[in-house]
C-alpha positions as CSV (number, residue, x, y, z in Angstrom):
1,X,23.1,8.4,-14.6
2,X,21.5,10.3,-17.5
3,X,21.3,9.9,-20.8
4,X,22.1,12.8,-23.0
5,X,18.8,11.3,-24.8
6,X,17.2,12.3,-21.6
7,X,18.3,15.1,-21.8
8,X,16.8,16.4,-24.9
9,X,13.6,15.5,-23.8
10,X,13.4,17.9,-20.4
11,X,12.0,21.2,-20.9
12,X,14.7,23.9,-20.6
13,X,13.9,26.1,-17.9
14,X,13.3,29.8,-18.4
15,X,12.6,30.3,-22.2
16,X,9.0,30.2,-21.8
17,X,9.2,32.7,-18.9
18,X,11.5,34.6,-21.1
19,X,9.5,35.0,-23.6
20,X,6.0,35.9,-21.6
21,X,8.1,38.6,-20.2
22,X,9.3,39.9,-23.5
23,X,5.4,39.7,-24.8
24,X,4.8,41.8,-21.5
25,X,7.3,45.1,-22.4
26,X,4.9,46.7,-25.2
27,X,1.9,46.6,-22.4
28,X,4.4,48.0,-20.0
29,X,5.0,50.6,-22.1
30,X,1.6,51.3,-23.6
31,X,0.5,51.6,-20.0
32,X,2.7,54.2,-19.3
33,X,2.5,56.2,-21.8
34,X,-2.1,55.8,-21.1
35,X,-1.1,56.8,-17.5
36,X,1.0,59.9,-18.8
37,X,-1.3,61.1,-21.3
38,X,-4.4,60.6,-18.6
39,X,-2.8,62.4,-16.0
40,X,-2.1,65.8,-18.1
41,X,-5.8,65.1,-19.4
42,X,-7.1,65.3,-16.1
43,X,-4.6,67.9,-14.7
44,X,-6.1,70.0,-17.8
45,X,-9.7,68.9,-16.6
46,X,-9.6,69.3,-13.1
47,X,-6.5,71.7,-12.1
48,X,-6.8,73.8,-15.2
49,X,-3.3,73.4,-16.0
50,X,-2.1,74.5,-19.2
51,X,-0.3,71.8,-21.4
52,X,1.3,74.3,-23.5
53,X,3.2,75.5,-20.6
54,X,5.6,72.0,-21.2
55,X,9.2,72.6,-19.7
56,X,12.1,72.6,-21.5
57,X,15.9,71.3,-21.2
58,X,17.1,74.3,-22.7
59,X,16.0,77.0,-20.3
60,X,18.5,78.6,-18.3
61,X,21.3,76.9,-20.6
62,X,22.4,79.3,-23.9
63,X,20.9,79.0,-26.9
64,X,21.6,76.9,-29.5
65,X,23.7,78.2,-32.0
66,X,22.3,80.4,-35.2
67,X,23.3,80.1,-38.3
68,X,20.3,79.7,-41.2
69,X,20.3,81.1,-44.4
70,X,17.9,84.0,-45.0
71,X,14.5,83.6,-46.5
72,X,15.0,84.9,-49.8
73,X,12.7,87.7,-51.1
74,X,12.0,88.7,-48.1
75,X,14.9,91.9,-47.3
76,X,15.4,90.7,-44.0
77,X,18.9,89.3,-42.5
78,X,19.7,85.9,-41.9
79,X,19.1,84.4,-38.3
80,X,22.4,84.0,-37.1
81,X,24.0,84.6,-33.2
82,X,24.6,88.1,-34.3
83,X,21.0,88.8,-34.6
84,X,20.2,88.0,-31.5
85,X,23.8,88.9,-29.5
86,X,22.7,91.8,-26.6
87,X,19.1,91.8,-27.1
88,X,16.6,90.7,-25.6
89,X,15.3,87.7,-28.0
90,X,11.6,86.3,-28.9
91,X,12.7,83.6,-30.9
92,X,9.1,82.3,-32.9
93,X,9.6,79.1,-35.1
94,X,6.9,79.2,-37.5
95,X,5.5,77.9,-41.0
96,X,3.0,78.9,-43.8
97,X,1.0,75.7,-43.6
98,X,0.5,75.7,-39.7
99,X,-2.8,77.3,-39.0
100,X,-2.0,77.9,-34.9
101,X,0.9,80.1,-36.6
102,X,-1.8,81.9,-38.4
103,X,-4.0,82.8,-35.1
104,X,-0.9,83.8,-33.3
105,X,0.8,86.2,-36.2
106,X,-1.4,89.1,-34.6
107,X,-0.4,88.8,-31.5
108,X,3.1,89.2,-32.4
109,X,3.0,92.0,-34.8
110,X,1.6,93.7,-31.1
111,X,4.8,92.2,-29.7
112,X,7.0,94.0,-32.1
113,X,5.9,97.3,-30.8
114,X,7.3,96.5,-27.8
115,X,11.0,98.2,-27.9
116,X,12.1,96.0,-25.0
117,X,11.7,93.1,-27.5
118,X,14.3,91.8,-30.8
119,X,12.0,89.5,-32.7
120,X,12.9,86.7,-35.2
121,X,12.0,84.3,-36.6
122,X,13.1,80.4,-38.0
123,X,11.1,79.6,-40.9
124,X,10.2,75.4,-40.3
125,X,10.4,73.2,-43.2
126,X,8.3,75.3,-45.3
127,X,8.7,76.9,-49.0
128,X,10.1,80.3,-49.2
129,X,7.5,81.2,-51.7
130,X,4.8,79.9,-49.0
131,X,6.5,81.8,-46.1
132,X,6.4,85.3,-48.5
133,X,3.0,85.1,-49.1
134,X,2.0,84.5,-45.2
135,X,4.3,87.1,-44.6
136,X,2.7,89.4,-47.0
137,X,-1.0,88.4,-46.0
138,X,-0.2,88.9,-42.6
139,X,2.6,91.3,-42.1
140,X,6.2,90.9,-41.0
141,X,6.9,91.2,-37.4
142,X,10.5,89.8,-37.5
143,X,13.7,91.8,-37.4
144,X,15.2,88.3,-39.2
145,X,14.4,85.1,-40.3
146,X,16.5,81.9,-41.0
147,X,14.8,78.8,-43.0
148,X,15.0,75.3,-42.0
149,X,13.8,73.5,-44.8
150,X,15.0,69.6,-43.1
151,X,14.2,70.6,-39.7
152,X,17.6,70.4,-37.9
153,X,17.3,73.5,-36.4
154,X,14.0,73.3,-34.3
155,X,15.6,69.7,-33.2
156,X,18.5,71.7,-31.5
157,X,16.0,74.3,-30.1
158,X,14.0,71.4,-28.3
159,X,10.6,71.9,-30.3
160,X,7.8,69.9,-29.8
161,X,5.1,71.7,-32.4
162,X,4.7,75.1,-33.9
163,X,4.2,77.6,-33.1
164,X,7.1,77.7,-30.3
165,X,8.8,80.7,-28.9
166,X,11.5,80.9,-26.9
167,X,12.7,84.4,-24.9
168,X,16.6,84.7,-25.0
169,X,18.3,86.8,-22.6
170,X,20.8,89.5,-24.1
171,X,23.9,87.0,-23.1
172,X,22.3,84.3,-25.1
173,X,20.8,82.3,-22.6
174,X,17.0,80.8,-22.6
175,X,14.6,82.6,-20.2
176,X,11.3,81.0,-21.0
177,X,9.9,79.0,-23.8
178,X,6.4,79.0,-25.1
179,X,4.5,76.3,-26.6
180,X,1.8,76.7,-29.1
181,X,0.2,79.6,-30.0
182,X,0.6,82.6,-27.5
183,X,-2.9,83.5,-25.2
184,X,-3.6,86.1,-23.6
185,X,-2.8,84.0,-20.4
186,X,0.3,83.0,-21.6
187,X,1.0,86.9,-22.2
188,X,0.4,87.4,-18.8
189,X,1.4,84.6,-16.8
190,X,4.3,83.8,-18.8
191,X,6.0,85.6,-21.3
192,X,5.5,89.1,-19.7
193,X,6.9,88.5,-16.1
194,X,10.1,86.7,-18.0
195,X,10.5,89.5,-19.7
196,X,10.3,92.0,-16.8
197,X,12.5,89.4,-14.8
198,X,15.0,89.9,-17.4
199,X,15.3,93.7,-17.5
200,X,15.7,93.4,-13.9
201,X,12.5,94.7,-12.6
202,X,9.2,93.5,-9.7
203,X,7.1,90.8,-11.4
204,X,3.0,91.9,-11.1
């Protein structure tokens, strides 16, 4: 028979294996996340694949909803879902203080000559003062804009890192979604056959 005494002196089974395995989770992970990271470097590298080109949720379910306030000053309409509602949407999220948003601002002041095309624009966590003066360095290539000052818009809209774009279909819903500052192979690989698939028409 055994003593409870005896008891307390046998080593309880498990605990240590427990806690190795416990110790273990944060390599687990880290390793992952190395494996993940090295595998899109070396895609990049190797396949020339384009890591601005990540997928998204969102796409080919409708857009979040709109409602921001305007950015004061400006004489432009706040972004709401009438600003968008039957037209075909490039929706850019951009900010004063990002300087990818600064390279791509020519490239869509070219897109706003493009009448198949209803540009706007949310303003991310940035000052309206800041965003006037970009948009008076640079010009204005937005038919609206709504500020999000906290950021709890561009969390709905899936962002990842601005610049981001995202091409809305007349009915609301999310054709393609941009990444990063537009490229010229991003122009034509990606935004311009969504926008010719929208209208209904051969993609080149």
């Amino acid at each position: 028979m055994t003593t409870d005494a005896g008891n307390k002196d046998q080593p309880k089974s498990g605990g240590g294996t427990g806690r190795y395995l416990l110790a273990l989770i944060p390599l687990i992970v880290f390793a992952c996340i190395a494996l993940a990271v090295g595998k899109v470097m070396y895609d990049q590298e190797v396949h020339g694949t384009d890591i601005s080109a990540i997928p998204s949720a969102l796409i080919g379910t409708k857009a979040p909803k709109l409602a921001l306030p305007p950015l004061e000053g400006s004489n432009l309409p706040a972004l709401t879902d009438e600003a968008i509602k039957g037209k075909l949407t490039l929706v850019n999220v951009f900010a004063s203080w990002c300087v990818p948003c600064r390279d791509e601002h020519p490239v869509l002041k070219e897109l706003a000559k493009d009448g198949r095309l209803n540009i706007v624009a949310i303003n991310y966590k940035d000052t309206s003062e800041n965003a006037l003066r970009f948009l008076g360095e640079l010009g204005n290539p937005y038919n609206a804009i709504g500020i999000d000052p906290n950021g709890s818009a561009a969390i709905d809209w899936g962002v990842y890192g601005i610049p981001e774009s995202y091409l809305v279909a007349p009915d609301g819903t999310i054709l393609y979604k941009q990444v990063g500052p537009f490229t010229p192979t991003s122009l034509k690989e990606g935004l311009y056959p969504a926008i010719a698939k929208a209208q209904g028409k051969p993609v080149s």
